[in-house]
C-alpha positions as CSV (number, residue, x, y, z in Angstrom):
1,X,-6.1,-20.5,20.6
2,X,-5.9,-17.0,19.5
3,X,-2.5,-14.9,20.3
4,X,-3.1,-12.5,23.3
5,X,-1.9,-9.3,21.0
6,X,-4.0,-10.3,17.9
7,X,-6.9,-8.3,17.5
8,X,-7.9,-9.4,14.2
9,X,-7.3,-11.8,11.2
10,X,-4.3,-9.9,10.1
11,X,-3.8,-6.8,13.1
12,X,-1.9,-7.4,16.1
13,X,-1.7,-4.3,18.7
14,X,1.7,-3.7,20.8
15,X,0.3,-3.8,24.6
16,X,3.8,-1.4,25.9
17,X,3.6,1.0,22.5
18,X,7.0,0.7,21.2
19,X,8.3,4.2,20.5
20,X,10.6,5.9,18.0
21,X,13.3,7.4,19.9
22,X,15.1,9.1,16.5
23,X,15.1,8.9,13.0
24,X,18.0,9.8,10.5
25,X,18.3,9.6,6.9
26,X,21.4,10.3,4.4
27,X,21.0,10.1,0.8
28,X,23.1,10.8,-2.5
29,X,23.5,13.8,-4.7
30,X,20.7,13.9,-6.8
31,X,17.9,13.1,-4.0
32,X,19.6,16.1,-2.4
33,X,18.9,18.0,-5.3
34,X,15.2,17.3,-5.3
35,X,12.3,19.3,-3.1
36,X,12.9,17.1,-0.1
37,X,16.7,18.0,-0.2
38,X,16.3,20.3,2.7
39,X,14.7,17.3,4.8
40,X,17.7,15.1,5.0
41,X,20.5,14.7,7.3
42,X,23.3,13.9,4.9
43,X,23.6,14.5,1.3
44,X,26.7,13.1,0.0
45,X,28.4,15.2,-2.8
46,X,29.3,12.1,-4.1
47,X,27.6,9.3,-5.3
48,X,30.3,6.7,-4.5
49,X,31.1,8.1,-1.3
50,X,33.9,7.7,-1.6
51,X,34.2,4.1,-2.1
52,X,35.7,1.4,-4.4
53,X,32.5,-0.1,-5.7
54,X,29.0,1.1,-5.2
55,X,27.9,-1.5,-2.6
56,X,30.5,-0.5,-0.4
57,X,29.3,3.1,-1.0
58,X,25.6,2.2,-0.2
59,X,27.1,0.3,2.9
60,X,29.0,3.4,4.1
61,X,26.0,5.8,3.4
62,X,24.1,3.4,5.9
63,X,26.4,3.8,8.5
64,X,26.5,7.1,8.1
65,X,22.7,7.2,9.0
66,X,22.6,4.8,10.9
67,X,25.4,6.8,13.6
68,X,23.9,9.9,13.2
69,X,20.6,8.2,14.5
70,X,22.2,7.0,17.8
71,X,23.1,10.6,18.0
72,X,20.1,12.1,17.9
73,X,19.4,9.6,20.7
74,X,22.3,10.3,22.2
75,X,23.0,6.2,22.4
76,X,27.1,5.0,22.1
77,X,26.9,2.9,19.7
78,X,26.7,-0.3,22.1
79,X,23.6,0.6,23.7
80,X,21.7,-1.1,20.9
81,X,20.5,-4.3,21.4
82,X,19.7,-5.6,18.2
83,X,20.0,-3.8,14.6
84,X,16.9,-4.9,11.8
85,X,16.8,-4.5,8.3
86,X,17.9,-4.8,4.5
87,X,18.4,-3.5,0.8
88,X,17.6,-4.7,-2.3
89,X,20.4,-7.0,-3.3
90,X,20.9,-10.9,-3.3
91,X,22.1,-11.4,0.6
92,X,21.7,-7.8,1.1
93,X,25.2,-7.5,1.7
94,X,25.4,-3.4,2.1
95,X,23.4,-4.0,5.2
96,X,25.7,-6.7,6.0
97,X,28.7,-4.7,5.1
98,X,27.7,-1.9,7.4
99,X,26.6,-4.0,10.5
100,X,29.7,-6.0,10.3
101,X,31.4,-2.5,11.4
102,X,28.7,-1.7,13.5
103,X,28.9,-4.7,15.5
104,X,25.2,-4.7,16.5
105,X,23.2,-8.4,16.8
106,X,21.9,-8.3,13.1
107,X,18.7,-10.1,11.7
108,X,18.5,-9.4,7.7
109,X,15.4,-8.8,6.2
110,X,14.9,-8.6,2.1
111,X,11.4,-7.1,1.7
112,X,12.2,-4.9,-1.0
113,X,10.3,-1.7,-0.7
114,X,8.5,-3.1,2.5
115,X,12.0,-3.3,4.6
116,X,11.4,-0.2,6.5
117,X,7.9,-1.6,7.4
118,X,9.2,-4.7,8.2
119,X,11.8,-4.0,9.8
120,X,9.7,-1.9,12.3
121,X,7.1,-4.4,12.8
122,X,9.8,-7.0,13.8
123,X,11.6,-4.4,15.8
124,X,8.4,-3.2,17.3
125,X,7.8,-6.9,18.3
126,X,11.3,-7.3,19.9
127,X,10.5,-4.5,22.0
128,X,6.6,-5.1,23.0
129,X,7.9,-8.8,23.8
130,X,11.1,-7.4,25.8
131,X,13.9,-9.3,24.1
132,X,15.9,-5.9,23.0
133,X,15.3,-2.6,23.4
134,X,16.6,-0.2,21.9
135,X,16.2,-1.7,18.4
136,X,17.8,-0.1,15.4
137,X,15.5,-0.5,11.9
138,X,17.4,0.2,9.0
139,X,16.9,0.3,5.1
140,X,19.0,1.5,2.4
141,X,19.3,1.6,-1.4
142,X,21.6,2.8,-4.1
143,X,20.0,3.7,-7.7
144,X,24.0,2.1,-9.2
145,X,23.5,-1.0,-7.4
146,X,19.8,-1.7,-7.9
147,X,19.6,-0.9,-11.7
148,X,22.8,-3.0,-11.9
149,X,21.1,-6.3,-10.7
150,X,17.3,-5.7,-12.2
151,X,14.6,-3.8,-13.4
152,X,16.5,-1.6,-16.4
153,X,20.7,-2.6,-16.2
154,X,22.3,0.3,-16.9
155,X,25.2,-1.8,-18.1
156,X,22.8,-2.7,-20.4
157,X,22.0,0.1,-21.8
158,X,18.3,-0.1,-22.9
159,X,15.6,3.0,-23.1
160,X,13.9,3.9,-20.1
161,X,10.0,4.4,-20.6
162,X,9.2,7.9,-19.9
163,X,7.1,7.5,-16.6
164,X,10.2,5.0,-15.5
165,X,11.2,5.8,-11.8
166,X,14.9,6.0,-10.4
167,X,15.8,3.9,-6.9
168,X,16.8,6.2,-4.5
169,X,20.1,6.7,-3.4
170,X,19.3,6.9,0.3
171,X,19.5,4.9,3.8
172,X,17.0,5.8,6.6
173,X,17.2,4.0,10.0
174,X,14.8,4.5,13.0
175,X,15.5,3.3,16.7
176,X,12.7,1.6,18.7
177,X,12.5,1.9,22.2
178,X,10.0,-0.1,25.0
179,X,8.6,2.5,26.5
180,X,8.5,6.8,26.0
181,X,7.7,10.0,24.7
182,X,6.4,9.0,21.3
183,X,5.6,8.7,18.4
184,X,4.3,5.3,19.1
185,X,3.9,2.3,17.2
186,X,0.1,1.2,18.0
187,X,-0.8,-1.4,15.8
188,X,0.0,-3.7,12.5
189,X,-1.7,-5.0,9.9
190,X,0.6,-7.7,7.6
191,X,0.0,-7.8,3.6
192,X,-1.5,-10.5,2.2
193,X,-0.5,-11.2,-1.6
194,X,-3.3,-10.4,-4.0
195,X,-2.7,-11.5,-7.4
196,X,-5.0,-10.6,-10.2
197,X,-3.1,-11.5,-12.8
198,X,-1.6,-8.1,-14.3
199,X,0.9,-8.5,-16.5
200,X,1.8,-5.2,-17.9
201,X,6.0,-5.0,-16.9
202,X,6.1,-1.4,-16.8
203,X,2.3,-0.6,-14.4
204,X,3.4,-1.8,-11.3
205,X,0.8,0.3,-9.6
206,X,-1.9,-2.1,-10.9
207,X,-0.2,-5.1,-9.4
208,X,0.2,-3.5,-6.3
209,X,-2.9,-1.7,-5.7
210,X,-5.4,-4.9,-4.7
211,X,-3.1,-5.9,-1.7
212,X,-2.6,-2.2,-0.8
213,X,-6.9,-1.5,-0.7
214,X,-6.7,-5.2,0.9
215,X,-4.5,-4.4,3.7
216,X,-6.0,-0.9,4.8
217,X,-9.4,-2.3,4.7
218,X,-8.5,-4.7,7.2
219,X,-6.6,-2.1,9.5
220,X,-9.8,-0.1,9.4
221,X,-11.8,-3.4,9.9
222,X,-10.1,-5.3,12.6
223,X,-9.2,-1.9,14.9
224,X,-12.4,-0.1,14.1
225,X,-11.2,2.7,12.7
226,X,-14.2,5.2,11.1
């Protein structure tokens, strides 16, 4: 028997269209520096905000974000029901770190650079299905606590490869409500993996790019989209 909300293999549609109510995002000194400086909410003139250790400073740039969301939509900060989302570390413990003090009902996600998504779809879910609304999605990084655990160690101290990319020091959160204004959250379409086999370390785009074509051909597909 096929799920009433699945329209498709892979697509599912939200019957109430879950909205985003507000959207805030605060990021460290060097993002602020770059042409999208202008776009953010919070640029911290200090990279450690502050903090004893970088994962307590990615912890308290989420909660910065993450309170200057509930702001925006002018919610205390226990009118949310239920807080969504993750970083890039084992246990993803700045997220833990910053809803301990936020004191919301916390489900952790690791999904790398798919978080945000995820954490939408599941918060988008919560609310279509009416078991919490408002729903706070977070995600966050920190380039000091990233290249720390993988990818290049700075403690290391190896060469970077010129067209080598730097993880963002930045946390973004969006809050989901049942019903509203808009923007809406329509439809989903979940990843499948599609491995081919690359094996070049430093062309992640390659690896990447089979499930990326795979998953937009079946949003186009399964909602008939021209």
């Amino acid at each position: 028997m096929q799920a009433e909300n699945r329209i498709g293999y892979q697509t599912i549609e939200y019957k109430t269209k879950p909205w985003i109510m507000a959207s805030a995002c605060a990021v460290g000194p060097r993002e602020g520096q770059g042409p999208l400086g202008d776009c953010f909410d919070l640029v911290a003139q200090d990279a450690a905000f502050g903090q004893d250790s970088y994962e307590q400073a990615e912890a308290a740039l989420l909660r910065e974000a993450c309170r200057l969301c509930l702001a925006k939509a002018n919610i205390g900060e226990k009118g949310v029901q239920a807080m969504v989302g993750g970083d890039l570390l084992n246990q993803i413990m700045p997220s833990a770190l910053a809803a301990r003090e936020l004191k919301f009902p916390f489900l952790g996600l690791y999904g790398a650079c798919s978080t945000m998504s995820e954490g939408l779809i599941t918060g988008g879910m919560m609310c279509d299905g009416g078991y919490a609304s408002p729903v706070l999605c977070t995600a966050s990084s920190h380039y000091a606590t990233a290249e720390r655990q993988y990818r290049m160690p700075v403690l290391y101290g190896n060469q970077r490869t010129p067209t080598a990319q730097w993880t963002a020091t930045a946390s973004g959160c969006c809050i989901l409500g049942r019903q509203g204004d808009g923007p809406y959250i329509t439809h989903v379409t979940c990843g499948r993996i599609m491995d081919l086999g690359i094996k070049d370390v430093n062309n992640m785009g390659a690896a990447m790019a089979p499930a990326a074509y795979d998953t937009l051909a079946a949003l186009f597909r399964e909602t008939d989209t021209k």
